[in-house]
SENU-266557 format. One record per residue (C-alpha): x, y, z; residue in three letters; residue number from 1. Coordinates in Angstrom, 1 decimal, decimal comma. Each point is the difference from the previous one (the first is absolute). Layout:
N
{r {X Y Z} 'ALA' NUM},
...
This chain:
362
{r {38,5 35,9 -0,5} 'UNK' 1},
{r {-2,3 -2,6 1,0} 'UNK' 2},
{r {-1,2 -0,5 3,3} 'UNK' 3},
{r {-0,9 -4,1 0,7} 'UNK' 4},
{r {-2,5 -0,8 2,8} 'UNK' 5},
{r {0,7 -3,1 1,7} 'UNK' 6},
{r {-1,3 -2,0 2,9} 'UNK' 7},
{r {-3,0 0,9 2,0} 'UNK' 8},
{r {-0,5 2,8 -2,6} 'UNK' 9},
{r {0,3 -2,1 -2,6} 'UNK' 10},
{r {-3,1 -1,9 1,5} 'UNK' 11},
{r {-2,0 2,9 0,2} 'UNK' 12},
{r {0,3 0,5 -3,6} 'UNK' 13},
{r {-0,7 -3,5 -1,0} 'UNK' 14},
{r {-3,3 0,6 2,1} 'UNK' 15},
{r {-0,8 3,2 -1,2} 'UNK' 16},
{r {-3,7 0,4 -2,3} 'UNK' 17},
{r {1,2 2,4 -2,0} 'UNK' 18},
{r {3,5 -1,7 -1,0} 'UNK' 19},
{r {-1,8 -3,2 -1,0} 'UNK' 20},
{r {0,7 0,7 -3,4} 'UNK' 21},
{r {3,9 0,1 0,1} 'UNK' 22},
{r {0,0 -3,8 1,6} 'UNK' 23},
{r {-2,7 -1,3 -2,1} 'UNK' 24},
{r {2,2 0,1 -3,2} 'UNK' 25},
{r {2,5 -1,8 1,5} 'UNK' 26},
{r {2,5 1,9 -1,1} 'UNK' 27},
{r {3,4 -0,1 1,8} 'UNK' 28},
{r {2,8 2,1 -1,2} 'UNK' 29},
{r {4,2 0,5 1,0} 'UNK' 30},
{r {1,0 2,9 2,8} 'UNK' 31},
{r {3,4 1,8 0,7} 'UNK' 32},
{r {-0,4 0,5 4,1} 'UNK' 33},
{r {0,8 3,7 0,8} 'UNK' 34},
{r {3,1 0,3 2,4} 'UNK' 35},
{r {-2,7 2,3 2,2} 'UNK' 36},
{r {-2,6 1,6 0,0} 'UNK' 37},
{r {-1,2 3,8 0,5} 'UNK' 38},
{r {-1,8 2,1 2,3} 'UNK' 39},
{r {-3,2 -1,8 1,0} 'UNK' 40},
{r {-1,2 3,6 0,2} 'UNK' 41},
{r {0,5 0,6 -3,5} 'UNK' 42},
{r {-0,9 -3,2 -0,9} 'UNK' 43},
{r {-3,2 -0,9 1,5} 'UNK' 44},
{r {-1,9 3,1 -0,9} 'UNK' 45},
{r {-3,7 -0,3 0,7} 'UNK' 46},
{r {-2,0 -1,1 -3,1} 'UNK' 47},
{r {3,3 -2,4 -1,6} 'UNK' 48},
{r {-0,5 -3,0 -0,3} 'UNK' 49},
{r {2,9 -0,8 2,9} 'UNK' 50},
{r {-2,0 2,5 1,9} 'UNK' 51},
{r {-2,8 -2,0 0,1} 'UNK' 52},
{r {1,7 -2,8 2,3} 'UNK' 53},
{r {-0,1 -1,1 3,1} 'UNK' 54},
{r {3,4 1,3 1,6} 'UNK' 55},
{r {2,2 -0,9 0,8} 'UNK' 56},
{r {0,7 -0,7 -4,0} 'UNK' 57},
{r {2,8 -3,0 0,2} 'UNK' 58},
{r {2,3 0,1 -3,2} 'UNK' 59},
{r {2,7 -1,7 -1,6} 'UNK' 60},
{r {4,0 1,9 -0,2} 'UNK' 61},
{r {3,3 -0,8 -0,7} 'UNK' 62},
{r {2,2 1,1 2,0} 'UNK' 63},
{r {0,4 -0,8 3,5} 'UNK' 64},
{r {0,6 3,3 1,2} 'UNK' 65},
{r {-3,8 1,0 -1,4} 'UNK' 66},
{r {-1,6 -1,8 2,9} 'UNK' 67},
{r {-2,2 1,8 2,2} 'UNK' 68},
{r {-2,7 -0,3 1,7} 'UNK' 69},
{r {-1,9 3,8 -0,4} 'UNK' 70},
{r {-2,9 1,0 0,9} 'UNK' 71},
{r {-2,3 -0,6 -3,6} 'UNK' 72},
{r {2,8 -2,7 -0,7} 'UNK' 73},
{r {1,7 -3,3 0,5} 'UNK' 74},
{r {2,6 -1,2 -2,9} 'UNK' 75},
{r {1,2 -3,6 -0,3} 'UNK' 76},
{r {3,6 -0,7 -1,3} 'UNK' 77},
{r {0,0 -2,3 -3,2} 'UNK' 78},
{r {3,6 -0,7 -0,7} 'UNK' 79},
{r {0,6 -1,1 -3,7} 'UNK' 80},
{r {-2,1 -0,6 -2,7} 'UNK' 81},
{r {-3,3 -1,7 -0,7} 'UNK' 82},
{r {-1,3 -1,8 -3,1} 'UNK' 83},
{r {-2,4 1,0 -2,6} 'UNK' 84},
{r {-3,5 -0,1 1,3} 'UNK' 85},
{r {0,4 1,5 3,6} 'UNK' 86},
{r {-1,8 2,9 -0,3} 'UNK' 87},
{r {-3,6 1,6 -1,1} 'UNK' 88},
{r {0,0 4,0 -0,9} 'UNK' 89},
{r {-2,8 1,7 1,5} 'UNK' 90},
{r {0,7 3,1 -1,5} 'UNK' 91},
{r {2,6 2,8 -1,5} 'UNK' 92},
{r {2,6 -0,4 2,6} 'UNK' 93},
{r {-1,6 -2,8 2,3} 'UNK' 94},
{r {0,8 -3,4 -0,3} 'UNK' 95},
{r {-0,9 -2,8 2,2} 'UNK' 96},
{r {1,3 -3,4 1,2} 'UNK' 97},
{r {-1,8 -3,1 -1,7} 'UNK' 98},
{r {-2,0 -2,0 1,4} 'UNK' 99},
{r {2,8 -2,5 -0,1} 'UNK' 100},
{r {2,6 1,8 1,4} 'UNK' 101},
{r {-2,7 1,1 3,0} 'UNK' 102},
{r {-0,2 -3,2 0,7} 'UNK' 103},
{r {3,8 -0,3 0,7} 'UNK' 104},
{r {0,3 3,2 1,6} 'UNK' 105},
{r {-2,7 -0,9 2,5} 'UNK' 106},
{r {1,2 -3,4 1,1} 'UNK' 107},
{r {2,7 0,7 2,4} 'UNK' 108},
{r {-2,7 2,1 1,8} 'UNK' 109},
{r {-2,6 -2,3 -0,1} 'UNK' 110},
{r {-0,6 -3,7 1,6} 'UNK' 111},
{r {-0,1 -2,9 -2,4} 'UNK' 112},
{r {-4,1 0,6 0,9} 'UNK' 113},
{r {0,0 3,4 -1,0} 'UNK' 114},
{r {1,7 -0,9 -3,1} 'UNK' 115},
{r {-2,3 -2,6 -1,4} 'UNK' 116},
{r {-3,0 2,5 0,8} 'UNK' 117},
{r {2,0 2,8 -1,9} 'UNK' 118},
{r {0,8 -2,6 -2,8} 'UNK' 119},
{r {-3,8 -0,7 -0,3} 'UNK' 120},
{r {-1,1 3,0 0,0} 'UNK' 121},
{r {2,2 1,1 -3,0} 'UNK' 122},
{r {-0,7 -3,3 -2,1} 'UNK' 123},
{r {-3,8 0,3 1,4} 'UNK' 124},
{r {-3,0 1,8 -1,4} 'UNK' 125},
{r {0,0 2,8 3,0} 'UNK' 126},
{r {1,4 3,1 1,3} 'UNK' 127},
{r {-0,2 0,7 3,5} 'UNK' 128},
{r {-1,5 3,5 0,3} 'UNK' 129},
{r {-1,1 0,8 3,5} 'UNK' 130},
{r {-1,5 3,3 -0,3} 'UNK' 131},
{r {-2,6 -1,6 -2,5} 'UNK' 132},
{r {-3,3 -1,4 1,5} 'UNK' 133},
{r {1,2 -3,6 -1,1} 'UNK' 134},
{r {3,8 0,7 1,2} 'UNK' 135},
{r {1,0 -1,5 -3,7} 'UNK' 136},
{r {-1,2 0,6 -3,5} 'UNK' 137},
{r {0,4 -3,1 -2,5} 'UNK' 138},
{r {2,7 -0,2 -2,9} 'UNK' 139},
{r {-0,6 -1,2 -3,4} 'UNK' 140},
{r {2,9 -1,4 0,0} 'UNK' 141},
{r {3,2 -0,9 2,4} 'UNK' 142},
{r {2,9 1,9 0,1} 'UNK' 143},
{r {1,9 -2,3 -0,4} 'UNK' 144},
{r {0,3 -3,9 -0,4} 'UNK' 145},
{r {2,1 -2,9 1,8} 'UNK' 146},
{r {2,1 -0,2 -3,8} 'UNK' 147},
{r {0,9 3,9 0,0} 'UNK' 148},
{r {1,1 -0,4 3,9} 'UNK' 149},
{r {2,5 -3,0 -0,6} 'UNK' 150},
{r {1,0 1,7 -3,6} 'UNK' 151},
{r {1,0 2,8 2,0} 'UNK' 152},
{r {1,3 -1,4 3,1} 'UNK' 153},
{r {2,4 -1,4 -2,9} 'UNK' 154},
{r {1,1 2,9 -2,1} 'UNK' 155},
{r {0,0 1,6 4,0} 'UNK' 156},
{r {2,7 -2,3 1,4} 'UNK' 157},
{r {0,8 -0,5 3,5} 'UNK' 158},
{r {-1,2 2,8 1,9} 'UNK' 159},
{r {-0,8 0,5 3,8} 'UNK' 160},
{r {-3,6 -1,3 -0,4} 'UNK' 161},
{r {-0,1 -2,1 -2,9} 'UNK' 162},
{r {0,0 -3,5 1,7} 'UNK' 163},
{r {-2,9 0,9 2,1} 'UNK' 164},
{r {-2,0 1,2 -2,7} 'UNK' 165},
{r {0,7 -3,2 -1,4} 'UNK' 166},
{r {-1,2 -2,4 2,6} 'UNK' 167},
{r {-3,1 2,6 0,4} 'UNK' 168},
{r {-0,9 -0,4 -3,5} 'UNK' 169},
{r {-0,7 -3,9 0,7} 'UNK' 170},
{r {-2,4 0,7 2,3} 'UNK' 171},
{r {-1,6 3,0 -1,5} 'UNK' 172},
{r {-3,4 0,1 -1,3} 'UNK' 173},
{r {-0,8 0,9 -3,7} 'UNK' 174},
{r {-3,2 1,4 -1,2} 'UNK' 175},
{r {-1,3 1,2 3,4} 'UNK' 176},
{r {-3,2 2,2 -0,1} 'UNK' 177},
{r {0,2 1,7 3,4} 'UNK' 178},
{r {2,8 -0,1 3,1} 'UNK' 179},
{r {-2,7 -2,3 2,2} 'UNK' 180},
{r {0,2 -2,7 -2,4} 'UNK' 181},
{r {3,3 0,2 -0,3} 'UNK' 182},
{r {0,2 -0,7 3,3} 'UNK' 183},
{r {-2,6 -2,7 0,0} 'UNK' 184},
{r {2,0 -1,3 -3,3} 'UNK' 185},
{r {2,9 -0,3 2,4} 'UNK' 186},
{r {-1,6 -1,7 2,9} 'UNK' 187},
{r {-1,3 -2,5 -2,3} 'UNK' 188},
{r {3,5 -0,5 -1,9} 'UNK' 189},
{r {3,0 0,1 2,2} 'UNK' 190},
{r {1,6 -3,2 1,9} 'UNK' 191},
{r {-1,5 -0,6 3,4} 'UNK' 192},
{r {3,8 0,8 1,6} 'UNK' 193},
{r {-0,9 3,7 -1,3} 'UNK' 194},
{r {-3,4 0,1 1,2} 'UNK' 195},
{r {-1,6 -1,3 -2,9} 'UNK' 196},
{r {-2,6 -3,3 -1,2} 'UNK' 197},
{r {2,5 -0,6 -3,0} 'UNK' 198},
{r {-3,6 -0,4 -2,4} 'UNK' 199},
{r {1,1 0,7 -3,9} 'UNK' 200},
{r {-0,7 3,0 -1,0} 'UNK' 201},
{r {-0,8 0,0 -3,5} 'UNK' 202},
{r {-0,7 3,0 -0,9} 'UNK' 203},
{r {-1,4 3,7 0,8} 'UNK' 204},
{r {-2,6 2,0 -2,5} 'UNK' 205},
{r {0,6 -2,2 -3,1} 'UNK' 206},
{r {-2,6 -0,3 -2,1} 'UNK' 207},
{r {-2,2 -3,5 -0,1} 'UNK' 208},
{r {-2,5 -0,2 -3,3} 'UNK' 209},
{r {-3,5 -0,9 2,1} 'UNK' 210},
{r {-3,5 -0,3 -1,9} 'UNK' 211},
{r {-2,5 2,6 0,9} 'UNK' 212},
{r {-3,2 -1,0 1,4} 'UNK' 213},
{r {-1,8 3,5 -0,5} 'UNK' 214},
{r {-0,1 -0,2 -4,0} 'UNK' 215},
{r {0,1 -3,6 -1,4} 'UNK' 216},
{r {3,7 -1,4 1,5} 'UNK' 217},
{r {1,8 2,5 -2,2} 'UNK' 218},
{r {3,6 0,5 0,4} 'UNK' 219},
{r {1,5 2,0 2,6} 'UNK' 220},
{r {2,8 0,5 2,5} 'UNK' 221},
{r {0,6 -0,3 3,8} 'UNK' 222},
{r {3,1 0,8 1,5} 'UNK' 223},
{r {-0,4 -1,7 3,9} 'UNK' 224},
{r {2,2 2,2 2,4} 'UNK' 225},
{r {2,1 -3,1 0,9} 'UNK' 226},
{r {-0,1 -3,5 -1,7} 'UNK' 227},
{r {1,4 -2,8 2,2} 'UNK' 228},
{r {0,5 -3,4 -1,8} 'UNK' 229},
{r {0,9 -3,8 1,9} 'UNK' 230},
{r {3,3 -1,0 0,0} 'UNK' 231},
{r {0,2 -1,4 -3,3} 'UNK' 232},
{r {-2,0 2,9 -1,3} 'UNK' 233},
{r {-2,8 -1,8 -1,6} 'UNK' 234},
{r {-2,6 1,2 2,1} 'UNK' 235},
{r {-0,6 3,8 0,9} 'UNK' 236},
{r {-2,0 2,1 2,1} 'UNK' 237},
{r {-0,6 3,7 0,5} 'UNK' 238},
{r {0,4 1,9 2,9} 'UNK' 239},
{r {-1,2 4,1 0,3} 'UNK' 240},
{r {0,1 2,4 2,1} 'UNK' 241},
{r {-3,1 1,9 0,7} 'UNK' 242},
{r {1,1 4,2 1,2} 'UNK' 243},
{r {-2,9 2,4 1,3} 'UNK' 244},
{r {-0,7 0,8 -3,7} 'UNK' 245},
{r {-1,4 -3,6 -0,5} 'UNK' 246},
{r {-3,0 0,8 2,4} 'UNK' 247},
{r {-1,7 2,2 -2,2} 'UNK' 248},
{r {-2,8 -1,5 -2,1} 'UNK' 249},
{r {1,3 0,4 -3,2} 'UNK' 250},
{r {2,8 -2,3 0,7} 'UNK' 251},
{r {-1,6 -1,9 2,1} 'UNK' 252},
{r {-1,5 -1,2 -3,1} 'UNK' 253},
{r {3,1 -0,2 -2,0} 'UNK' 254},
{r {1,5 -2,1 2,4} 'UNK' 255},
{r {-2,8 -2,9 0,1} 'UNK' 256},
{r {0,0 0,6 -3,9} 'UNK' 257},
{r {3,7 -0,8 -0,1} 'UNK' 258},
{r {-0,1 -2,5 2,6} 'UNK' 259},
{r {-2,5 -1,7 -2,0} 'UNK' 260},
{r {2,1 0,4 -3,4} 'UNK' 261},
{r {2,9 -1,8 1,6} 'UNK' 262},
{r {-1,8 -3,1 1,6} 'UNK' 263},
{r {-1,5 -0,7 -3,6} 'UNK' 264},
{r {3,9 -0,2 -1,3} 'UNK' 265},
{r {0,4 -2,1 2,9} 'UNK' 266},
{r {2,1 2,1 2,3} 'UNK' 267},
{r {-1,9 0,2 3,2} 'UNK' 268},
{r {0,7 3,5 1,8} 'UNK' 269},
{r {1,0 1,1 3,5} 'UNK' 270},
{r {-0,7 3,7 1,5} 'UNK' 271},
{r {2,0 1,6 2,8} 'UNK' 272},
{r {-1,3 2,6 1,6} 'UNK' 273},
{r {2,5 3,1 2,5} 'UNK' 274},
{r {-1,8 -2,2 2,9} 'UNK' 275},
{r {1,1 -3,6 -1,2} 'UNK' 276},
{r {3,2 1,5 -0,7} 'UNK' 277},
{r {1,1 1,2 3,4} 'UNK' 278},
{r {-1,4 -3,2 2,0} 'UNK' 279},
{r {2,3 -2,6 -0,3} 'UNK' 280},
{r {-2,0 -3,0 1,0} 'UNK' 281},
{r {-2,6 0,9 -2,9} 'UNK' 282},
{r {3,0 0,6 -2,4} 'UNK' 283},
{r {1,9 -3,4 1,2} 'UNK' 284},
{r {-3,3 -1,7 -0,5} 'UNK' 285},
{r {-0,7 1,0 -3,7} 'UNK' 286},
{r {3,4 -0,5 -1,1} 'UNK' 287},
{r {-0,7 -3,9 1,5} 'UNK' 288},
{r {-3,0 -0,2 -2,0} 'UNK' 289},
{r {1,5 1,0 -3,2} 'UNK' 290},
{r {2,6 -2,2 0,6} 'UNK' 291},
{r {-2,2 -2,4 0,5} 'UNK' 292},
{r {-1,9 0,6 -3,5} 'UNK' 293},
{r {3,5 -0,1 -2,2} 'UNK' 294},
{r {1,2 -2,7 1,9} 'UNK' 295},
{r {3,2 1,3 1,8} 'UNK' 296},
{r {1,4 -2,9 1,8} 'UNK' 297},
{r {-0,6 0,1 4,5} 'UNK' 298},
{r {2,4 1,9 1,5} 'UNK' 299},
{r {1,1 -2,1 2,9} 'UNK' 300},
{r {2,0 2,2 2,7} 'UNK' 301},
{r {0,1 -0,4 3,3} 'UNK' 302},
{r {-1,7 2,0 2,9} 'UNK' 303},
{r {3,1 2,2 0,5} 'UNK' 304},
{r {0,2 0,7 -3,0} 'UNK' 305},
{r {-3,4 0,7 -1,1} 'UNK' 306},
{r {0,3 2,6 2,5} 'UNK' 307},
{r {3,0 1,1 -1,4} 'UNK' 308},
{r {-1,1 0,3 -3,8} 'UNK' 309},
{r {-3,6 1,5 1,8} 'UNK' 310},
{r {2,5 2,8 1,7} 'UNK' 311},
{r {1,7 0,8 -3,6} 'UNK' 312},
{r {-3,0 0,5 -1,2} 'UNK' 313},
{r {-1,4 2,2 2,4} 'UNK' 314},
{r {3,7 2,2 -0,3} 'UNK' 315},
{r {-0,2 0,2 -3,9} 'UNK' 316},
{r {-3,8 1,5 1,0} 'UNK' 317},
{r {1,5 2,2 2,0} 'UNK' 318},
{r {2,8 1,5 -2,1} 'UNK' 319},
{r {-1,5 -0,2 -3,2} 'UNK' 320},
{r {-2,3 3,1 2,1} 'UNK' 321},
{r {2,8 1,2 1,5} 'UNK' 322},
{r {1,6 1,2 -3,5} 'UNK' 323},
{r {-0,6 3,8 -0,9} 'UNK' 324},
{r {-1,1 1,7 -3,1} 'UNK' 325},
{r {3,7 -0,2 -1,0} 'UNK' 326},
{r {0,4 -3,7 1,3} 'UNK' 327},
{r {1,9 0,8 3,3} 'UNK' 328},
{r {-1,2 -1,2 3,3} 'UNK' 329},
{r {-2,0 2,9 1,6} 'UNK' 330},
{r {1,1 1,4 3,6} 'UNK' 331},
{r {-1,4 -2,0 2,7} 'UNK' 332},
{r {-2,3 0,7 2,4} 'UNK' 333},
{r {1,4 -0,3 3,6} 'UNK' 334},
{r {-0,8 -3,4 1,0} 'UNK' 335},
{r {-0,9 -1,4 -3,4} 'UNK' 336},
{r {1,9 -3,0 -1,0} 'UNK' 337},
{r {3,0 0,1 -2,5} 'UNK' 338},
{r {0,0 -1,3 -3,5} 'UNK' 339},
{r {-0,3 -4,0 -0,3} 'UNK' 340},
{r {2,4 -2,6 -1,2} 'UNK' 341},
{r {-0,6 0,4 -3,4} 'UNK' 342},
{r {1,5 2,9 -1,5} 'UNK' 343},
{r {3,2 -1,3 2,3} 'UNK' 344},
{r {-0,2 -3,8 -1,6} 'UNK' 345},
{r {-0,1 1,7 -3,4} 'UNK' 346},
{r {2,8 2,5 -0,1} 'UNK' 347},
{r {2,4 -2,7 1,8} 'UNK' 348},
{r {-0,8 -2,2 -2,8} 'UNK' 349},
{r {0,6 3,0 -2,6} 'UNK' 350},
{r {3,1 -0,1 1,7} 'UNK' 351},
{r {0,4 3,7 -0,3} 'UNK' 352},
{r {0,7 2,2 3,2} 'UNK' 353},
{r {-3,5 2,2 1,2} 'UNK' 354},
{r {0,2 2,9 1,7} 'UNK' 355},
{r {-1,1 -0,6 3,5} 'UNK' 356},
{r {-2,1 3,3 -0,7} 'UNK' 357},
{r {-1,9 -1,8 -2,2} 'UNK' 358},
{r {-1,8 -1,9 2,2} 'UNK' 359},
{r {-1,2 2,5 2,6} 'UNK' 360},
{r {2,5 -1,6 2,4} 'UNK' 361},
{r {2,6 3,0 0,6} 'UNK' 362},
């Protein structure tokens, strides 16, 4: 009998070095839920693969009366069956719940904020690891892609979860390198009533044929963390993110070399560094000046609600660094303020009941 992680667990897998290979394929096959599942004892021997996990190990049963919360275990009802595609096998005996169907299973825990960073993260280029020195390590690939979510969502039906994964996937970005410019992606993209500048974001890591300078303006490739283009999209520029990493020489060079690569295609290029991304005047200010270059038409708003937009903005700040490793808002510190306006904006437009657990408020 098949055991099928789910949830949190599920996550863990998806994350895991050494289980790269079973997501990388792509391959997604059909599961028969067990109505329970045995004695964590004799199932999470040390040295298995189940072993290995982070307990509690959530999983998937049948039948109601196979709940429980043990110590080692947590099991999740799923009540009928589910489509082709909702599951990848691990190994002899361990199954676990696709990317797709994670994404469902998630949503009722999560904010509408939490679900667009869990969203991005499976259609992005990363996977959060934080006991490596980079707390991620890159993908070659996504998991999965904005088609294979709605294909599923489709063959899924409607399930607790599925309407807020939809309205998530809108706003989710694709192609993400890392979990910061995700965030950045997001800050840049969403509508000012959610904390955004609204800017069009083209794209994330595609690939932009440059001429090199180095060796006679051969052919090559560039792929800008994030491509923002004017309204009409005629005109682009890029805008990247600059981690600790960039500060070494080595890619200190690499970056004027790409930098320099791009302006002779004509895209001029932008760099954010962690201190222009936590200062909210300096960020405010480049987004006006990029604005500015691609033409985006004045934004004429009042003094109120300037302040307003300014306080969304600051609150969208705030949560996106309030999320976990797992996309849930952290505990608070005594005194600390609670989560802003946006994650509450976005899950009444999803339309979709949150727990109150979910944002740090109970």
């Amino acid at each position: 009998m098949d055991i099928v992680i789910s949830h949190i667990t599920a996550l863990e897998a998806m994350r895991r070095w050494d289980l790269r290979g079973r997501f990388a394929r792509g391959e997604r096959c059909g599961l028969c839920v067990p109505s329970s599942v045995g004695d964590p004892g004799e199932l999470f021997l040390p040295g298995s693969l189940l072993g290995s996990f982070e307990p509690p190990i959530n999983a998937l049963v049948s039948n109601r009366g196979a709940l429980t919360r043990r110590p080692g275990i947590v099991t999740h009802l799923q009540s009928g069956p589910l489509p082709e595609g909702s599951a990848v096998r691990l190994s002899d005996g361990v199954l676990c719940s696709s990317p797709e169907l994670l994404a469902v299973q998630m949503a009722p825990q999560l904010t509408m904020l939490g679900l667009v960073c869990l969203l991005s993260e499976l259609m992005g280029l990363y996977a959060v690891s934080p006991g490596s020195e980079d707390g991620m390590f890159q993908r070659d690939v996504p998991l999965t892609t904005p088609n294979r979510v709605r294909d599923y969502l489709g063959r899924l039906g409607a399930r607790p979860g599925t309407r807020m994964v939809r309205e998530a996937l809108k706003r989710a970005c694709v192609g993400s390198g890392s979990p910061r410019e995700t965030k950045l992606a997001l800050r840049l993209g969403l509508k000012p009533a959610l904390g955004g500048h609204h800017l069009n974001v083209l794209s994330m890591n595609e690939p932009i044929k440059v001429r090199r300078i180095h060796d006679g303006m051969s052919e090559g490739v560039r792929k800008p963390d994030i491509l923002i283009a004017s309204p009409d999209g005629s005109r682009v520029v890029a805008l990247e993110y600059l981690g600790e990493r960039h500060n070494e020489p080595r890619r200190l060079v690499q970056d004027a070399t790409r930098s320099n690569e791009l302006k002779g295609m004509g895209i001029g290029e932008y760099q954010m560094r962690k201190e222009h991304y936590g200062d909210i005047d300096y960020f405010d200010g480049l987004v006006g000046v990029i604005r500015r270059e691609l033409g985006y038409p004045r934004v004429g708003v009042s003094g109120k609600d300037a302040r307003k937009r300014r306080g969304l903005r600051i609150a969208l700040l705030r949560d996106l660094d309030a999320l976990d490793d797992c996309y849930r808002y952290r505990p608070r510190d005594e005194g600390e303020l609670p989560p802003g306006d946006c994650a509450r904006i976005g899950a009444a437009e999803a339309g979709e009941r949150v727990p109150i657990e979910a944002y740090g408020l109970a």
